[in-house]
N, C-alpha and C positions, 0 to 999 in steps of 0.2 A: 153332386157339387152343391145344388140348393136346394133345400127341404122342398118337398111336393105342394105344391100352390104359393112357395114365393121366391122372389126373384128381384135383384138391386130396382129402386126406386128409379135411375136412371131411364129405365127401360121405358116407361109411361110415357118420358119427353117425345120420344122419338118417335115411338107404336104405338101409338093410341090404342084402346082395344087389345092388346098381348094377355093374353088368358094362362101365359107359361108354357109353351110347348116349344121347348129349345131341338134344333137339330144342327147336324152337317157339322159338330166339334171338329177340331184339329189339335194335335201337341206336341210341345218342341223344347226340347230340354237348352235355357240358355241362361248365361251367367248367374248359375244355384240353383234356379228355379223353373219351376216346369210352366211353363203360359199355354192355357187353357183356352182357344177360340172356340167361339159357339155365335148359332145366328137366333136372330129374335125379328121376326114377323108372321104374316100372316097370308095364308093363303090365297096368289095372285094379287098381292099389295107391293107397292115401292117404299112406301113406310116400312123401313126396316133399317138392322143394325146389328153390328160385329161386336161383341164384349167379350172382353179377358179376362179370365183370373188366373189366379198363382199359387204355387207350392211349391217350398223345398222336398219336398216326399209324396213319393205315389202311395208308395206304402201304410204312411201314416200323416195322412194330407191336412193342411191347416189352409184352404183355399180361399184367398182374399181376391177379392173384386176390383179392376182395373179398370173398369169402367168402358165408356164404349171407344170402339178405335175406328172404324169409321161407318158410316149413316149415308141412307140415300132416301130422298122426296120425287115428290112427281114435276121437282122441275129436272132431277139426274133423268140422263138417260143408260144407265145402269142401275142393280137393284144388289143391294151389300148384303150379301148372303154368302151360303158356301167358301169360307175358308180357309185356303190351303197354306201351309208357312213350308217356304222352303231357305234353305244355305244353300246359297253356291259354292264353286269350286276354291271361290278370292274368300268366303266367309259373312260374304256379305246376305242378309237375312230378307227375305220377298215376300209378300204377300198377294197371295190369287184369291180374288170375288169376284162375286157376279153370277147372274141368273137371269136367263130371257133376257128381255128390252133390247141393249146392246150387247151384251153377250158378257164377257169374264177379263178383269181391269190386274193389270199387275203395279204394284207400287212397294218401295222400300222400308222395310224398315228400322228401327232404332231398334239395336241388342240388347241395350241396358231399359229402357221403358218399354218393349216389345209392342210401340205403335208408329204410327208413318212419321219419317224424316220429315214430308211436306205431302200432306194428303193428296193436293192439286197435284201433283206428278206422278200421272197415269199413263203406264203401255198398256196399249188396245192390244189384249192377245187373240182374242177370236170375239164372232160376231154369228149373227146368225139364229138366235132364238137357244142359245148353248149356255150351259152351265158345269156347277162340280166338277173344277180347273183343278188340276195333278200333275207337277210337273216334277222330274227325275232327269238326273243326270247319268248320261252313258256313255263313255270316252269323249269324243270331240264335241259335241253335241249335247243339246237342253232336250228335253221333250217332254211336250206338253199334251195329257190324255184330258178330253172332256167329252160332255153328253149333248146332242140335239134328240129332236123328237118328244114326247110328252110322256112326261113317269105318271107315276100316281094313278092309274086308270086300270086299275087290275089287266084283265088277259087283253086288251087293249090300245096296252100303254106299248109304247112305239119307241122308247129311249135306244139308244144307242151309243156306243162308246168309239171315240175318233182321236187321231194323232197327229201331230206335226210336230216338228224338228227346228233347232235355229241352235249356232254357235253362241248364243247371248242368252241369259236368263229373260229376258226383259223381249224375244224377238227380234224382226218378225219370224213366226214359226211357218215353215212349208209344210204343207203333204208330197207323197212320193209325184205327185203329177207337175210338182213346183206352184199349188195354189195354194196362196195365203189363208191361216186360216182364221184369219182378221177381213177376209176376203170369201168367206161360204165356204174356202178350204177344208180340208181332211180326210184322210187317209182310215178308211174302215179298221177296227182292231175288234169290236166284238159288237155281237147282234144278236136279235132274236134267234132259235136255232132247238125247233118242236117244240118240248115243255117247259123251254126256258128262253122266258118269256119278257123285255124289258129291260137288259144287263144296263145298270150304272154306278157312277161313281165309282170310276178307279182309285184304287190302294195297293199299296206295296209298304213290305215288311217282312226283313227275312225270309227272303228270296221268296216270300209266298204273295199272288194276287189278291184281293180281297174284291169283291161287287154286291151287288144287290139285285136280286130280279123278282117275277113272278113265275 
């Protein structure tokens, strides 16, 4: 999406220090065009930030920059990273961040500008030192997969992948025990298990799981 060493001037306001190492994108086809999240920070920083670009075509992409859609400092106590965009069942379009600190913030957003209706209006969905929020819909029910535990640490790393359930996009989600997982909550779904080592960040896409481990 942007040539190797550069990246919208925006990004400086926000990250000081950003050297271009984009991760954790997400993409969501809505009215013509495809919206591109991606996070911009730095390792173990709250200085960071959500930006979007856009394309009528994957194919044959003309990707314009959206600029950022929402930022967190060290007086949030949430960290804007990890992007998931989901549509509920009513149509209505969501957005999941958050990484460590407080854990992963759900807020709404606008179809036509693909950023929040009103930023300040956050559901706490989990808590906990958790991140790379995933949420899917399955008959009656929302369900929201995310990570605790620490990635990045090669044979080390300790990540793990956890779920709760709620009739609302927005929560609160239970685990099978009925603990919130806005509350240390969730329901074990995948773990370390001999050479596989670290499972996170869940994905779905035609019927197949996607994750990441060591």
């Amino acid at each position: 999406v942007f040539a190797s060493g550069t990246w919208p001037s925006w990004i400086n306001d926000y990250v000081p220090g950003f050297d271009g190492f984009f991760w954790a994108p997400a993409i969501i086809y809505m009215n013509g065009q495809w919206h591109l999240y991606y996070s911009c920070s730095s390792w173990g920083s709250q200085l960071s930030a959500i930006g979007v670009v856009t394309s009528p075509s994957l194919s044959n992409p003309d990707w314009q920059d959206q600029g950022m859609v929402v930022h967190s400092d060290n007086s949030k106590d949430w960290n804007a990273i990890d992007p998931d965009i989901f549509k509920d069942n009513e149509g209505k379009v969501w957005l999941l961040y958050g990484s460590y600190w407080d854990g992963i913030f759900i807020t709404e957003l606008d179809s036509t500008t693909g950023k929040p209706i009103n930023p300040d209006s956050l559901h706490h969905a989990a808590n906990s030192r958790c991140e790379a929020g995933h949420l899917e819909s399955h008959g009656d029910y929302y369900y929201l997969f995310f990570n605790r535990g620490s990635c990045c640490s090669d044979i080390h790393s300790t990540y793990h992948i956890l779920v709760g359930r709620s009739p609302s996009p927005t929560g609160p989600f239970y685990d099978k025990d009925s603990v919130a997982t806005n509350n240390t909550g969730g329901s074990l779904f995948l773990h370390s298990d001999g050479r596989i080592l670290g499972p996170g960040q869940f994905g779905l896409g035609e019927g197949k799981l996607s994750y990441h481990y060591y």
